[in-house]
BAMARFI-749028 format. One record per residue: residue in three letters; x, z, y of N, C-alpha, C, O in turn. Coordinates in steps of 0.05 Angstrom, whole numbers, plus 5000, padded with zeros to 4 digits. Atoms other than C-alpha are relative to their C-alpha. Layout:
// BAMARFI-749028
ALAXZYXZYXZYXZY;...
***
This chain:
// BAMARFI-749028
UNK497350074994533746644917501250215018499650325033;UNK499149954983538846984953499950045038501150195053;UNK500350104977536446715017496850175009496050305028;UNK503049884991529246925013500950355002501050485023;UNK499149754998531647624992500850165023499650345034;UNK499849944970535547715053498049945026498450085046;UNK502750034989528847445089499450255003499450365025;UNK502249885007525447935063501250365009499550535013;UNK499049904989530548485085500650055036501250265048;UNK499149924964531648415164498950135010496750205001;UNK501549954984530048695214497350074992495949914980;UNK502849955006523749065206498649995021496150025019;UNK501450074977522348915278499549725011498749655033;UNK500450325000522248165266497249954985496849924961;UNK503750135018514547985247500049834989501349644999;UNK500450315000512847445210496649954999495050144998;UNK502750104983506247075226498650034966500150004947;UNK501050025022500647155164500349724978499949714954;UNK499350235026502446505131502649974988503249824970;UNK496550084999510046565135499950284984501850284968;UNK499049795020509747235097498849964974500150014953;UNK500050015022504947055049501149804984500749804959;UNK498050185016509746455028502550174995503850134975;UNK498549855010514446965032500750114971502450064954;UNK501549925026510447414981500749924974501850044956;UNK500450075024509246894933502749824990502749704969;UNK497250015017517246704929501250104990502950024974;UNK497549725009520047354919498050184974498950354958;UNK501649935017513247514876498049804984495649824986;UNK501050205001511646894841497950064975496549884967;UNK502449975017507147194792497650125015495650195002;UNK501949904984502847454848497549795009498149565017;UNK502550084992496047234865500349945021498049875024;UNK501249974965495947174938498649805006498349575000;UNK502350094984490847094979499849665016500049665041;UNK500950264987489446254997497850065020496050235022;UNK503050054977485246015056498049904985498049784964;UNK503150005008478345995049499849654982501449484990;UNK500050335002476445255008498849875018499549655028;UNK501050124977471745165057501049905027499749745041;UNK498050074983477045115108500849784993500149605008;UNK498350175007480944655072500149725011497749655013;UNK501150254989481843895104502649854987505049904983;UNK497550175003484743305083501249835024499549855042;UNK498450084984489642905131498349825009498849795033;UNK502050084981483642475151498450085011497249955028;UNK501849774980479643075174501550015018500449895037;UNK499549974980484743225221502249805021503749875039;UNK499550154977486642555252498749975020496249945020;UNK502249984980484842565319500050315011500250365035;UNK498949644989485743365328502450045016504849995012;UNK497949994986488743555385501550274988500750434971;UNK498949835019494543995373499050365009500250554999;UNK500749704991490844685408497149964976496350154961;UNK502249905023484844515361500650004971498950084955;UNK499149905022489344515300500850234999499850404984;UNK499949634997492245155316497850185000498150435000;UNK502649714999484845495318499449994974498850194962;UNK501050055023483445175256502050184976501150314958;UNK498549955017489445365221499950405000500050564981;UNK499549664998489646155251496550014983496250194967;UNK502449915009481846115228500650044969500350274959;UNK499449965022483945985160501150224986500450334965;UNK498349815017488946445151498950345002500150534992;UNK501549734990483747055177498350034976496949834970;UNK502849945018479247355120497950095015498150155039;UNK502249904993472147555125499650235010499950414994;UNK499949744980471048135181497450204973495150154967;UNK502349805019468148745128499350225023500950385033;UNK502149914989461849035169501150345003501750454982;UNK499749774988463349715202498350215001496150105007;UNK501449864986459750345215500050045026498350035044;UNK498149934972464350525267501850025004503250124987;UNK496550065008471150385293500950294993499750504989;UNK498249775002476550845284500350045032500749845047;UNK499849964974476751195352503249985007505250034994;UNK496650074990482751015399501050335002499750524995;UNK498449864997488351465419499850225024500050085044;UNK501349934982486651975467503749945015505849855007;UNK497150054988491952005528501750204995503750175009;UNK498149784999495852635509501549894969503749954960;UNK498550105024496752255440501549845000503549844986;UNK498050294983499451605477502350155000503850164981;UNK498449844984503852015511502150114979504650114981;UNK498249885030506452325444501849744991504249714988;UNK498150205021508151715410500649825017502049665006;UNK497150114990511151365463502050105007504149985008;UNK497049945001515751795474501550054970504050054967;UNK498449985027517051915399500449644997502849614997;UNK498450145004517951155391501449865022501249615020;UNK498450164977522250955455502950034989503950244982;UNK497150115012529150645433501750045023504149985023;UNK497249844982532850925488500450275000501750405017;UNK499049734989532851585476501550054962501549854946;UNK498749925006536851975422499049924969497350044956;UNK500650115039536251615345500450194986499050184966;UNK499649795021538452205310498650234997498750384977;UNK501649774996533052695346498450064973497249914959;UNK503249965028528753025289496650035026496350155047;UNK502749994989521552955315498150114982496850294992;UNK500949895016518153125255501550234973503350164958;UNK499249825029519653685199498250244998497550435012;UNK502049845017515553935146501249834967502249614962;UNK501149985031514953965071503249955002504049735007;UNK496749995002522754085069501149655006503049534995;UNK499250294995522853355099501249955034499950065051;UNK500149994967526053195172500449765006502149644993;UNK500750304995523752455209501650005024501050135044;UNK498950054970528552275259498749755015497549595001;UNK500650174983526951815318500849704991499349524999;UNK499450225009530551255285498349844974498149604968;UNK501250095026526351275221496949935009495249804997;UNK503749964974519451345275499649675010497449575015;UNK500250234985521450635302498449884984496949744997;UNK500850205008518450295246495850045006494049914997;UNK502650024997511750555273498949775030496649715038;UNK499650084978513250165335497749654987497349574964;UNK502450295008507649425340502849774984505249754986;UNK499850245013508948835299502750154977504850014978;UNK497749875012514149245253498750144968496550234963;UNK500549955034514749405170499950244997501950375003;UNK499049705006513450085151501650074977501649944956;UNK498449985016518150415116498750284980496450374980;UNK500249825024518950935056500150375013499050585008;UNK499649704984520651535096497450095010496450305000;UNK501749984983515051485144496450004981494350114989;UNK502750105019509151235079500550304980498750444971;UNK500349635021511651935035499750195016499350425007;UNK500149714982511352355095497549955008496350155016;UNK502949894988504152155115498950084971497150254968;UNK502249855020502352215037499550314995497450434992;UNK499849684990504652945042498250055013496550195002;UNK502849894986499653015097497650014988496050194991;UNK501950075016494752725052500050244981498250404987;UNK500049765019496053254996500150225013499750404997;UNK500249734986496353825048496549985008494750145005;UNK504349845003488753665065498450044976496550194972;UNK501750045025486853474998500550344988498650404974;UNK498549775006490154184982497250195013495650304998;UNK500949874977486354505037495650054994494050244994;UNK502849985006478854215021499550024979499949834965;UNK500749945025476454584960497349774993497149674971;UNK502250245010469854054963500249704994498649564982;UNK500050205005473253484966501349804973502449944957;UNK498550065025476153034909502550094993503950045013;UNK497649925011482653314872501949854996501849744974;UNK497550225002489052904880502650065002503650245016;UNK497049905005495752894860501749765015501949565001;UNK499250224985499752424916503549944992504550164994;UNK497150065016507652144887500649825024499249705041;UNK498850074976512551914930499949694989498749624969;UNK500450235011513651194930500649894985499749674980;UNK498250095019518651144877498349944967499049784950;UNK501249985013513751254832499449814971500049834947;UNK500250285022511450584798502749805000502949604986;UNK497250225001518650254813501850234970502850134950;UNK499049855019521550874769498249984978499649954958;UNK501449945025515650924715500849524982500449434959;UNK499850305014517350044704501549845007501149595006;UNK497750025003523950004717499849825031501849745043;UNK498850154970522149614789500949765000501949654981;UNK498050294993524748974823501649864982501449624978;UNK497850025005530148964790500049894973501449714967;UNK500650025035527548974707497249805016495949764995;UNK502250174993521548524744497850094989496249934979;UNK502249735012517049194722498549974975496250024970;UNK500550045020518048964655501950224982503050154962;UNK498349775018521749694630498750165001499450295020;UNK500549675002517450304614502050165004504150134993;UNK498149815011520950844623498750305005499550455022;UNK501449654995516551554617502450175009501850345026;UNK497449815002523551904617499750045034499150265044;UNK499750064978524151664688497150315018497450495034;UNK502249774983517752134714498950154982496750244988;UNK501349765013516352594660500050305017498150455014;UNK500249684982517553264707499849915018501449995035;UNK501250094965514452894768497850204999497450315021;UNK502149914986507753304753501050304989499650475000;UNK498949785007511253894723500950215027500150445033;UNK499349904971515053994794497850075016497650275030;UNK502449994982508853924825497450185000495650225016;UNK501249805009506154414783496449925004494550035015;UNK502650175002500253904769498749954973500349844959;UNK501150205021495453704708498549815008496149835010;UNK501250195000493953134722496849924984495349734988;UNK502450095017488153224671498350155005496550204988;UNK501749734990484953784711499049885033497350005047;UNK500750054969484553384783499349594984499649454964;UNK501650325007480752634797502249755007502149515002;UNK497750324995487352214822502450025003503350235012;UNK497349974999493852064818500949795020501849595009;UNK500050184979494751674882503149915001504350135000;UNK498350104990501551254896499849775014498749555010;UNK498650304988504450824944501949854982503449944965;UNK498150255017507650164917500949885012499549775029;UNK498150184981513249824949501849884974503649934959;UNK499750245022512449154914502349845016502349795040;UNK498350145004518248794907502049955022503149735026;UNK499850004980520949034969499649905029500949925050;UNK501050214975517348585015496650034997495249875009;UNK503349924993509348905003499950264999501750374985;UNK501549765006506149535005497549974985496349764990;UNK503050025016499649624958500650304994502850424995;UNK500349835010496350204933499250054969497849874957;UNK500549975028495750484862497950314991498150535002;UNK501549795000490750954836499850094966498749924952;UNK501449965029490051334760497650175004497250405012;UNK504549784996481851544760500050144983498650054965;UNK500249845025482452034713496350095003495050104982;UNK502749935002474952244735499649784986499549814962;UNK502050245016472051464717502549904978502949664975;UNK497650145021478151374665500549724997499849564980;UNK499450244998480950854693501649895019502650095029;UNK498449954982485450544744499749785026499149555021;UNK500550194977485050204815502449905014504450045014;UNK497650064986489649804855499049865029498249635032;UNK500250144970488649714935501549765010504049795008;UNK496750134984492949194969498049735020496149575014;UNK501350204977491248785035501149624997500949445014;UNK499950214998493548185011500649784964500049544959;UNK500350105031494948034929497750174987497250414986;UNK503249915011488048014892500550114981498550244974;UNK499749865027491048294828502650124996504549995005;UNK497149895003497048814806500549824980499249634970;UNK498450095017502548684762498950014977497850224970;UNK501149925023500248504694501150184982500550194958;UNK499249705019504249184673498450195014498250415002;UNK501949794979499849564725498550224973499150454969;UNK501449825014494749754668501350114973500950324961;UNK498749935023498949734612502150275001502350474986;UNK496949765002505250174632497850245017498650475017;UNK501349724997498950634667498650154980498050394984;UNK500749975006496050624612501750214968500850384953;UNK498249715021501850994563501850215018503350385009;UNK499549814983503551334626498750244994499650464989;UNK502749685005497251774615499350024975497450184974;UNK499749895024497651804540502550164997502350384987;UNK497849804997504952074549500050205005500650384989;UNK500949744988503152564593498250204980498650444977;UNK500949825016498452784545500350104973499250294963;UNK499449865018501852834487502650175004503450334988;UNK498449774992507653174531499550315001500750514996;UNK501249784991502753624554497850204990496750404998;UNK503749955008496853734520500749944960498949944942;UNK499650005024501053614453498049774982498149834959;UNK500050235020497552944418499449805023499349865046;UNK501050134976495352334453497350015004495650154993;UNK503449924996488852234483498049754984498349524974;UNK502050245027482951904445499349785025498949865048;UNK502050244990480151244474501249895033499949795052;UNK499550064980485651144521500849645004501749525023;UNK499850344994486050364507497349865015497149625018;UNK503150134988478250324542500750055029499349955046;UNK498949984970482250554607501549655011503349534999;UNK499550204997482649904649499249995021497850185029;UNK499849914973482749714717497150015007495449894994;UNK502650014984476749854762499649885014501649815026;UNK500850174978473149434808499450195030498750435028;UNK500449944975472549564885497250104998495950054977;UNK502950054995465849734905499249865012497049785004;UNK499650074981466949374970502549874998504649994992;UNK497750064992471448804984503050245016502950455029;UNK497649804996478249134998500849885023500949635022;UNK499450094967480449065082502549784987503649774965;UNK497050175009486148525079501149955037499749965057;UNK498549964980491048475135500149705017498949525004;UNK501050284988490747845176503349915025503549795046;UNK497650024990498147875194503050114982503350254962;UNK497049985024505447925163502050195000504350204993;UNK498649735000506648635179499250244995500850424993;UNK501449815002501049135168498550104968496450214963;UNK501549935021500549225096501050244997499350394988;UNK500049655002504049925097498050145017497250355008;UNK502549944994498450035145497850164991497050404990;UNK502349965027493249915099499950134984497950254976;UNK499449795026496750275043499650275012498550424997;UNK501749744995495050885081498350005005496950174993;UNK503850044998488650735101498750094971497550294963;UNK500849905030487350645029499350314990497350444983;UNK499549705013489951295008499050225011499050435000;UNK500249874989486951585072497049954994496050184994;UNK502550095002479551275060499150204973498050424972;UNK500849985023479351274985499750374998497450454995;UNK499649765012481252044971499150105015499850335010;UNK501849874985476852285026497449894993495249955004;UNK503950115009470651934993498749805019496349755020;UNK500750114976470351535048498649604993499749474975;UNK500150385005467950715043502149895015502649945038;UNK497150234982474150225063498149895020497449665015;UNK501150144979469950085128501549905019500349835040;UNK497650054980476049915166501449735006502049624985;UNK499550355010478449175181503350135020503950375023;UNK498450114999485048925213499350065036501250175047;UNK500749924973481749025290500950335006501650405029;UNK499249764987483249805286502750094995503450305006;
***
């Protein structure tokens, strides 16, 4: 409705608590999976007569927490000269229009920086400018996997988005995305995008052209859109009969991949753009998702 919509709009410095977004979620994305509390949790109204109301509240935050996935080692904190950086890049009293960042013909002003500020939504500006960084190392390490990183428009343009309820192919839409990029896609192992589902999630999207096949990260819906594999899957026959002149053989056995490892999930109603770099920062460095919701 109208109502949720604008919900799902405010303020990006308004949090909402992990249960209040994923009801959110699953109004504005009602074909979405999301993530339920554990069953084992679950009680009926005679389990909790008699609960006082501080031991319902533990019960209820326990619920809504997934299973902590086992660590090597954290992500190390911030040293102090880095503190120091990003509080002053996000302090809301000083000049919103400053540029603080510019690169890749992109410039981040201080206003667009806030959304890195705690309990706050990341935005589109801030999730294409770290993937950029991402493709400048991946660029950089000749040993490591080969990836081709797309801004976020990506899967909202290749399936018409929100709006067609990512029920419109449209190749037209990104046929000279890898052209510009002066990419074959059929010569490197990924085609990594961010997804900004339904304007109220972040998830990640992956084409494996190494294991011919496709992955989808996301900290909080267990399964993509059921066009995910489909519209990826004449995505990358297009491409190849754009490019490579016929289509490719045996591209209907391309289908999604499994995790290896449960996928981190967010344990709050603001950190899935987070995650979505994590993802993109884990996965394409070869790395294991060892990372939870604590770092």
């Amino acid at each position: 409705s109208a109502s949720h919509v604008q919900a799902a709009s405010r303020s990006r410095s308004c949090p909402l608590s992990y249960l209040e977004y994923s009801n959110l979620v699953q109004r504005l994305l009602p074909d979405a999976e999301v993530r339920q509390q554990p069953a084992e949790v679950e009680e009926s109204i005679e389990d909790i007569q008699g609960v006082s109301g501080l031991e319902l509240l533990r019960r209820l935050s326990k619920a809504a927490v997934p299973p902590r996935i086992p660590r090597k080692k954290p992500v190390p904190p911030l040293t102090a000269e880095e503190m120091a950086l990003a509080e002053d890049g996000l302090s809301g009293d000083l000049n919103p229009e400053e540029v603080l960042a510019s690169r890749f013909s992109v410039e981040l002003k201080r206003e667009q920086l806030q959304c890195l500020r705690p309990r706050t939504w990341l935005n589109d500006e801030v999730i294409n400018f770290y993937v950029k960084l991402l493709q400048e190392r991946t660029n950089k390490n000749a040993r490591g996997p080969k990836c081709w990183f797309t801004n976020s428009f990506f899967w909202n343009k290749l399936s018409g988005g929100p709006d067609k309820g990512c029920a419109s192919y449209n190749y037209k839409e990104v046929r000279r995305w890898a052209t510009k990029a002066k990419i074959d896609i059929f010569a490197i192992d990924y085609v990594v995008f961010p997804m900004n589902i339904g304007e109220c999630h972040w998830a990640l999207g992956v084409v494996d052209i190494r294991n011919r096949g496709f992955r989808y990260f996301d900290s909080m819906i267990k399964s993509p859109h059921p066009n995910f594999v489909p519209f990826l899957r004449r995505f990358v026959d297009d491409e190849h009969k754009a490019k490579k002149g016929g289509p490719l053989a045996d591209i209907e056995s391309w289908d999604l991949l499994p995790p290896a490892k449960p996928v981190p999930q967010q344990e709050n109603g603001y950190d899935c753009g987070v995650f979505t770099c994590c993802f993109a920062e884990y996965f394409t460095a070869g790395k294991p998702l060892d990372f939870g919701q604590e770092d």
